[in-house]
C-alpha positions in Angstrom: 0.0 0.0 0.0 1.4 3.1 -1.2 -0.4 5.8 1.8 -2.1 5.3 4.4 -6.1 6.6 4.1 -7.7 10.0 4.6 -9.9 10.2 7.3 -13.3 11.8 5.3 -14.3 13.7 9.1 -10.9 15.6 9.4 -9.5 15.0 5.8 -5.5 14.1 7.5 -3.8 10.6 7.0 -5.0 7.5 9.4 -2.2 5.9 11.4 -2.1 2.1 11.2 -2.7 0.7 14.5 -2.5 -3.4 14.0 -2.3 -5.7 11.6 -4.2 -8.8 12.4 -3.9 -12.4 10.1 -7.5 -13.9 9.2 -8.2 -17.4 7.2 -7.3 -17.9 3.4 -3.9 -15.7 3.5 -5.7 -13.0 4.5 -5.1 -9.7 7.0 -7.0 -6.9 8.4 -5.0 -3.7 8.7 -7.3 -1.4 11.2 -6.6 2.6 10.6 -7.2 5.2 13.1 -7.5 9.1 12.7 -5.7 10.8 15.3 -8.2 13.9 16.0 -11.3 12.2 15.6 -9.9 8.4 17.1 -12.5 6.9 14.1 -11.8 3.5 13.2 -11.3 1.9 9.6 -10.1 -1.9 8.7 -9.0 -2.7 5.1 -8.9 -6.5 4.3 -5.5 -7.1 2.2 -4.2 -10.1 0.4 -1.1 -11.6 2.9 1.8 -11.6 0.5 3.3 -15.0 -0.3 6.2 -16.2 1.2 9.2 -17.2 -1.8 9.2 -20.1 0.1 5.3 -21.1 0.0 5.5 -20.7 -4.0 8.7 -23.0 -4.3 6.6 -25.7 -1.9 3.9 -25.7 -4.5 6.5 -25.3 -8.0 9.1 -27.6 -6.7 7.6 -30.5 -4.1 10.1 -32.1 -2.1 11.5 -35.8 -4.0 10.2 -39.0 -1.8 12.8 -41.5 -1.0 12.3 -44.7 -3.1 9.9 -43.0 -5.8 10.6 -42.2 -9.4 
């Protein structure tokens, strides 16, 4: 995310408070405006780790199998 949000109320930039992991790779970043203390979540996308993409591309050889 390139900027945090605007609060709409006092038009300045939210400051992120927490950042909290949900099911299916997901997280909820929560935002909150410093005058008015108003609350906003955004659900994101969790970025992949390079090593949960190689798990999938690459899966570990079995002993014994060809």
């Amino acid at each position: 995310m390139a900027a945090a949000p605007i609060c709409i109320t006092c038009n300045i930039e939210r400051t992120l408070v927490s950042i909290q992991p949900t099911r299916n790779r997901h997280d909820v970043w929560q935002y909150e405006c410093p005058t008015c203390r108003s609350i906003f979540r955004l659900v994101t996308r969790r970025a992949s780790l390079e090593s949960d993409d190689a798990a999938f591309e690459n899966p570990p050889l079995r002993a014994g199998t060809r």
